[in-house]
TIVO-2410 file (N, C-alpha, C; in nm, 3 decimals):
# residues 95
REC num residu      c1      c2      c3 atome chaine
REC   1      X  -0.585  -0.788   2.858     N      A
REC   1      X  -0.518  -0.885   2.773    CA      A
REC   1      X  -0.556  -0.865   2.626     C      A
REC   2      X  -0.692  -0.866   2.626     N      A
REC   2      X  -0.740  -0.868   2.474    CA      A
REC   2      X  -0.636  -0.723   2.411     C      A
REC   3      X  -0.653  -0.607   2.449     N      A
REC   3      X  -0.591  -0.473   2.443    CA      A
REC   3      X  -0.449  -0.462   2.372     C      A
REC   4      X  -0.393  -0.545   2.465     N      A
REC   4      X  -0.250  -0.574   2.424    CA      A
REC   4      X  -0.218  -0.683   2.319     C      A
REC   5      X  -0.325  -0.752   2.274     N      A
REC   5      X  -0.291  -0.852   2.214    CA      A
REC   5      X  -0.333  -0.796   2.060     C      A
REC   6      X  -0.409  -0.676   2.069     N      A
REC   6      X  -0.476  -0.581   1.948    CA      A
REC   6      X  -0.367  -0.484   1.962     C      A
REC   7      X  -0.289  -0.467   2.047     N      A
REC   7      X  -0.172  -0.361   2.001    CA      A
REC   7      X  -0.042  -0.416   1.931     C      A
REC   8      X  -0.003  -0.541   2.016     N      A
REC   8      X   0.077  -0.628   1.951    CA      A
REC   8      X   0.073  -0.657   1.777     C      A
REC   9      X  -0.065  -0.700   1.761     N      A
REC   9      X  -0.112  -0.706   1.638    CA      A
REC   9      X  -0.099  -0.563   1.527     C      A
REC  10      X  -0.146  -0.473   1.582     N      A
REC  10      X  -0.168  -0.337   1.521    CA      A
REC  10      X  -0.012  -0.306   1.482     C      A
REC  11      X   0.106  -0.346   1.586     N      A
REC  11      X   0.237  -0.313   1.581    CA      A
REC  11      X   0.277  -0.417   1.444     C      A
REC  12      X   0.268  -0.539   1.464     N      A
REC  12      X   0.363  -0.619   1.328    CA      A
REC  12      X   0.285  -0.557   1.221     C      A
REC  13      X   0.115  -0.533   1.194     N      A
REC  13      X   0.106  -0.474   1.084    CA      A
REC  13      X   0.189  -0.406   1.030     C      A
REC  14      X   0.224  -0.275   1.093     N      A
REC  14      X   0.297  -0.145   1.068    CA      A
REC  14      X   0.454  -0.207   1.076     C      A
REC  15      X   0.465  -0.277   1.156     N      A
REC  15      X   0.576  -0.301   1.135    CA      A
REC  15      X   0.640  -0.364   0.981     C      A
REC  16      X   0.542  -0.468   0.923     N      A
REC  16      X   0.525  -0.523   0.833    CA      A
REC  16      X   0.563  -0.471   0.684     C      A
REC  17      X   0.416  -0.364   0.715     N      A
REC  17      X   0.429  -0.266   0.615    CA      A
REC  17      X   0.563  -0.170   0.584     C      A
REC  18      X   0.641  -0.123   0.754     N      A
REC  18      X   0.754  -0.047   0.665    CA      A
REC  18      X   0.828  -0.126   0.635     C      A
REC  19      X   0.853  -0.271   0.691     N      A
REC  19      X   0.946  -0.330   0.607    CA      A
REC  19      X   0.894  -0.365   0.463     C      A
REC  20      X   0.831  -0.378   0.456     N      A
REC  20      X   0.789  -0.354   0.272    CA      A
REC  20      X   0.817  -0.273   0.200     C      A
REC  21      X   0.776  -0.136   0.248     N      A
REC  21      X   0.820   0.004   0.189    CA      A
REC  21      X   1.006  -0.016   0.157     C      A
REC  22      X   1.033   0.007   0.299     N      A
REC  22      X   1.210  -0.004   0.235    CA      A
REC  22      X   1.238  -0.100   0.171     C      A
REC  23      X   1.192  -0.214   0.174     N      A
REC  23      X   1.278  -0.344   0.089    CA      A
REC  23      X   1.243  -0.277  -0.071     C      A
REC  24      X   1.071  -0.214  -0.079     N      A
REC  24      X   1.095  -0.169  -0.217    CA      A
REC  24      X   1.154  -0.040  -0.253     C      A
REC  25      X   1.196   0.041  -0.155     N      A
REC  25      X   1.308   0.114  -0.208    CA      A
REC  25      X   1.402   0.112  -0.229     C      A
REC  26      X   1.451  -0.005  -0.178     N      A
REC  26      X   1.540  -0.052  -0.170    CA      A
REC  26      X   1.606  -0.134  -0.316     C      A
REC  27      X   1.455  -0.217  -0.339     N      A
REC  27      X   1.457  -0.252  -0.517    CA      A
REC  27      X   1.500  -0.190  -0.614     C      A
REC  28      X   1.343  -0.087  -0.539     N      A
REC  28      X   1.401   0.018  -0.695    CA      A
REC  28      X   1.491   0.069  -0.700     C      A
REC  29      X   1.567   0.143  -0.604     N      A
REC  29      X   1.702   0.186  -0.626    CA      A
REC  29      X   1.796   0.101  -0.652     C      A
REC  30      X   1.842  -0.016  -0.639     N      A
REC  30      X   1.951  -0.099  -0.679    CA      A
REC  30      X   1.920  -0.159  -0.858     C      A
REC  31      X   1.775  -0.131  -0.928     N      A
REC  31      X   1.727  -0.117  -1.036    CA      A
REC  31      X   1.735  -0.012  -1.109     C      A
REC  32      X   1.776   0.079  -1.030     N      A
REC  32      X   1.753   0.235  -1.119    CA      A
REC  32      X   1.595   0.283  -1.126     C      A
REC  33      X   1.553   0.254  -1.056     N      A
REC  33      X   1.370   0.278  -1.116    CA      A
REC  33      X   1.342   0.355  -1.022     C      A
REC  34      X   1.371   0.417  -0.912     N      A
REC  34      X   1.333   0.484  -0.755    CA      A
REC  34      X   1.251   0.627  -0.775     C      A
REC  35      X   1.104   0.596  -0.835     N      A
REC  35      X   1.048   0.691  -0.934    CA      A
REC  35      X   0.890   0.740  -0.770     C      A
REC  36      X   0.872   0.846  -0.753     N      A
REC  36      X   0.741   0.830  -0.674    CA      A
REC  36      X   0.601   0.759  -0.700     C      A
REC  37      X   0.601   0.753  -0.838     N      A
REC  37      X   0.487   0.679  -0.864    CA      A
REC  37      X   0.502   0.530  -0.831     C      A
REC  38      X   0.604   0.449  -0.902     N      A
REC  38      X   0.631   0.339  -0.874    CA      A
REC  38      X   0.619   0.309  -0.723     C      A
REC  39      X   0.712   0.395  -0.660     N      A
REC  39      X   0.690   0.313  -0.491    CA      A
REC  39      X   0.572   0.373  -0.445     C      A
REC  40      X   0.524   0.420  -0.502     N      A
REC  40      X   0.365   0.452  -0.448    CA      A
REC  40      X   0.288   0.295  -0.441     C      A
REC  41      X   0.283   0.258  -0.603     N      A
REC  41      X   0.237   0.121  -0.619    CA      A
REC  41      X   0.239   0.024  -0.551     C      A
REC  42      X   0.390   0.049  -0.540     N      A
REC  42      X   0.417  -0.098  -0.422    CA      A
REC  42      X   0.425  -0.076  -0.317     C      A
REC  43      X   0.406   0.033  -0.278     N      A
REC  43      X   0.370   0.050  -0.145    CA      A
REC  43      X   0.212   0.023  -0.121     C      A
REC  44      X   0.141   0.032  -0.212     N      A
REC  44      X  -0.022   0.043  -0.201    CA      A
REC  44      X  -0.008  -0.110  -0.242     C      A
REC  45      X   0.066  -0.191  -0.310     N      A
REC  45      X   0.005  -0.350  -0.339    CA      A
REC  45      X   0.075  -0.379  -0.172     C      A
REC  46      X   0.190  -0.392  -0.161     N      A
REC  46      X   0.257  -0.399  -0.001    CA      A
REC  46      X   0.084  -0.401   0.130     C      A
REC  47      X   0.067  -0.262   0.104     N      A
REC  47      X  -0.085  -0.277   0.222    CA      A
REC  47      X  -0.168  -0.375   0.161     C      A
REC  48      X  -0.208  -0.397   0.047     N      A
REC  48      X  -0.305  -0.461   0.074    CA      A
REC  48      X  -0.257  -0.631   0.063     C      A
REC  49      X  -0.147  -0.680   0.030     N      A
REC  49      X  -0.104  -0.777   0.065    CA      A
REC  49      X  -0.094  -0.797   0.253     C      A
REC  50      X  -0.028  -0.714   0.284     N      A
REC  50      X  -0.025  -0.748   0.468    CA      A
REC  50      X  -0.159  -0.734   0.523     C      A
REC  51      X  -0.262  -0.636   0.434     N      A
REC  51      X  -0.387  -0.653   0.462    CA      A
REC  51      X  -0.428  -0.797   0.513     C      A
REC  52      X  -0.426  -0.861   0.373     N      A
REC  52      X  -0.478  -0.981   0.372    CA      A
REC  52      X  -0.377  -1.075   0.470     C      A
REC  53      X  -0.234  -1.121   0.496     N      A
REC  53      X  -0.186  -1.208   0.537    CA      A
REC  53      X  -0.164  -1.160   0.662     C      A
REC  54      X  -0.250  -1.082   0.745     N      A
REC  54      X  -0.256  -1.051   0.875    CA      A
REC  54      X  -0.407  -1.004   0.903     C      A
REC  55      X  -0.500  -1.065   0.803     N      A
REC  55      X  -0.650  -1.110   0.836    CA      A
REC  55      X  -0.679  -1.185   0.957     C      A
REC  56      X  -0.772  -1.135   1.085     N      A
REC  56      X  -0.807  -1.199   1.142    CA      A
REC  56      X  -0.890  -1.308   1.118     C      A
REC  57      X  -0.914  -1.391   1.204     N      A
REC  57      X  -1.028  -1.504   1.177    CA      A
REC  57      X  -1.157  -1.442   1.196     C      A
REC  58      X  -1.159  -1.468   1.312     N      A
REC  58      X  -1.285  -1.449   1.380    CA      A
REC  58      X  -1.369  -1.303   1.382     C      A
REC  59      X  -1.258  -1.237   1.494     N      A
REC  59      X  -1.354  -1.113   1.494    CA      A
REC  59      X  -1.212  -0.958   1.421     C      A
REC  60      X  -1.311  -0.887   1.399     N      A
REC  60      X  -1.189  -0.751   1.321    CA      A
REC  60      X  -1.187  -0.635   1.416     C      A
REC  61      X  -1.107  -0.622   1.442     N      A
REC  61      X  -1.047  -0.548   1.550    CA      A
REC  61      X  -1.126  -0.337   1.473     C      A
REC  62      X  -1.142  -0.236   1.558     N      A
REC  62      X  -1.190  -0.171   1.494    CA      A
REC  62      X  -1.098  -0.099   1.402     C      A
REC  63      X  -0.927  -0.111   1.476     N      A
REC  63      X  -0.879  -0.052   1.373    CA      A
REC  63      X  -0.799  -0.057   1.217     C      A
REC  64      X  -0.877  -0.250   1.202     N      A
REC  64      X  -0.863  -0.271   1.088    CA      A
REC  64      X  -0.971  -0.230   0.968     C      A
REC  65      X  -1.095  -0.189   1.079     N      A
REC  65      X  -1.185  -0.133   0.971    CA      A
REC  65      X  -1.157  -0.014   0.956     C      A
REC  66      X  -1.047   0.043   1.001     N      A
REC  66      X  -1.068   0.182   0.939    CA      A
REC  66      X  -0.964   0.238   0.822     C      A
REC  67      X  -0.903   0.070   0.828     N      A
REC  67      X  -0.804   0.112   0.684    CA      A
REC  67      X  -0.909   0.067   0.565     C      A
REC  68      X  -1.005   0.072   0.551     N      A
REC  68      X  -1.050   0.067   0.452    CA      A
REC  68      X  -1.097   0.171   0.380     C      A
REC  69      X  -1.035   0.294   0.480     N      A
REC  69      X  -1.044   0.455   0.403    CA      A
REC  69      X  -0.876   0.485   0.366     C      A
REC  70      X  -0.830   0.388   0.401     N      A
REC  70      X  -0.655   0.411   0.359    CA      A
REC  70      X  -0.645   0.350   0.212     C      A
REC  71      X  -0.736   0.253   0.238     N      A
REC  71      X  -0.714   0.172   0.098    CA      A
REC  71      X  -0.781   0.239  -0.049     C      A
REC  72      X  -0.941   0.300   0.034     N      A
REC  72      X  -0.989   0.380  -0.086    CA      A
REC  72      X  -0.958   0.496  -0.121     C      A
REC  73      X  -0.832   0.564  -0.067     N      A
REC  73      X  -0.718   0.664  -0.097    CA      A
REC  73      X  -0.619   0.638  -0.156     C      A
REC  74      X  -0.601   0.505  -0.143     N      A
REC  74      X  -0.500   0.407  -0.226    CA      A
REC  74      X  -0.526   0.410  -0.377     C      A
REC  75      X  -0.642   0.334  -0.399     N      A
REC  75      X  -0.717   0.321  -0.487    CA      A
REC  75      X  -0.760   0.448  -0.576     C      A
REC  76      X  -0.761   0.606  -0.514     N      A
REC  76      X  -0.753   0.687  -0.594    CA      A
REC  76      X  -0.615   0.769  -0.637     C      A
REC  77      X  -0.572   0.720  -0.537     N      A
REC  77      X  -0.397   0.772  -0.596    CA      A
REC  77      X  -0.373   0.686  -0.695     C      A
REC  78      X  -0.355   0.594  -0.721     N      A
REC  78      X  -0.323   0.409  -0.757    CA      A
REC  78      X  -0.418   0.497  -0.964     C      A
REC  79      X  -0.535   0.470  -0.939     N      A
REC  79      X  -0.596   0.562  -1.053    CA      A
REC  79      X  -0.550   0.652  -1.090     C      A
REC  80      X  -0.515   0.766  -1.028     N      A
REC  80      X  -0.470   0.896  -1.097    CA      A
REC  80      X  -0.345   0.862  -1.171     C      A
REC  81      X  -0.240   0.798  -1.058     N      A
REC  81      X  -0.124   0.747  -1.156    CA      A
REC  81      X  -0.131   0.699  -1.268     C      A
REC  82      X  -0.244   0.539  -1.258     N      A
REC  82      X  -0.265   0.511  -1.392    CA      A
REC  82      X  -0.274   0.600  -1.531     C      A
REC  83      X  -0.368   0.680  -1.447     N      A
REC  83      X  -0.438   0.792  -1.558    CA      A
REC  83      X  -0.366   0.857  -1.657     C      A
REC  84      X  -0.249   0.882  -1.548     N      A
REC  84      X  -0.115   1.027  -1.591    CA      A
REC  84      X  -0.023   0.897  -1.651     C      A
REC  85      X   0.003   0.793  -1.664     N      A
REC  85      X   0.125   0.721  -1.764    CA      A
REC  85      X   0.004   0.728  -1.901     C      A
REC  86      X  -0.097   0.698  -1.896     N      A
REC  86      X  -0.209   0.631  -1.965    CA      A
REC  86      X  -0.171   0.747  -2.092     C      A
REC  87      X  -0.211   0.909  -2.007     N      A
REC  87      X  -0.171   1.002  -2.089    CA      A
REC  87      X  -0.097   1.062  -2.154     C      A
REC  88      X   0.030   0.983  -2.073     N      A
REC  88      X   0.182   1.033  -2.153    CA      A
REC  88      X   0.220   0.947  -2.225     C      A
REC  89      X   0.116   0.813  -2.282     N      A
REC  89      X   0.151   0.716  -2.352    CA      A
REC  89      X   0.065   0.769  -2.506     C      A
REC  90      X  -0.011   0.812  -2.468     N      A
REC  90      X  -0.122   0.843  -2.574    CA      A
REC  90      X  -0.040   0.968  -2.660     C      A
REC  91      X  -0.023   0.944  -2.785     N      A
REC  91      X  -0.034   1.037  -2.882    CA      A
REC  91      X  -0.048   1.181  -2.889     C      A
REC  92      X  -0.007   1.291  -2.882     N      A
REC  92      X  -0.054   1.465  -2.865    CA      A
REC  92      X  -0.221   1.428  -2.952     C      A
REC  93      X  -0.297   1.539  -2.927     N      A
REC  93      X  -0.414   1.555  -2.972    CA      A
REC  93      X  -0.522   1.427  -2.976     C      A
REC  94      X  -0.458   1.332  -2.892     N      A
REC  94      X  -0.612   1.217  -2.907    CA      A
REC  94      X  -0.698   1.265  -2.822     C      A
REC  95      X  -0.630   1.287  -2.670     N      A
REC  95      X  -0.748   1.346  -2.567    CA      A
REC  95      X  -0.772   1.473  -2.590     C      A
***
């Protein structure tokens, strides 16, 4: 029981999440914006929003601890992007 009730769970996550993904491709393209960096973003705020609003109470199942190496891959993609607008905003010859 418990098994299935952690697969059930594991399923709306994912399920969750791609409906996030397409609805924001879905954005950006009816915006004109359908850029890889951008839906990177919202795809990485998307996880960690369903992160949180599909938080267990009590106890954490193991394979919610192991997105916390999805997230700190997130978090360095999520940076690099920053990095690379940061740089194409900046002036020739400052860096």
């Amino acid at each position: 029981m418990c098994d299935a009730m952690t697969s059930r769970r594991r399923l709306r996550f994912v399920h969750g999440q791609i409906a996030w993904m397409l609805a924001a491709t879905l954005a950006l393209a009816l915006i004109g914006s359908l850029d890889f960096q951008i839906f990177f973003a919202a795809s990485f705020v998307g996880l960690l929003v369903m992160m949180v609003i599909t938080a267990p109470v009590n106890v954490t199942p193991r394979w919610r601890s192991r997105l916390k190496w999805l997230v700190v891959l997130g978090l360095i993609g999520f940076g690099a992007i920053l990095l690379h607008r940061i740089l194409q905003i900046l002036p020739p010859g400052v860096v």
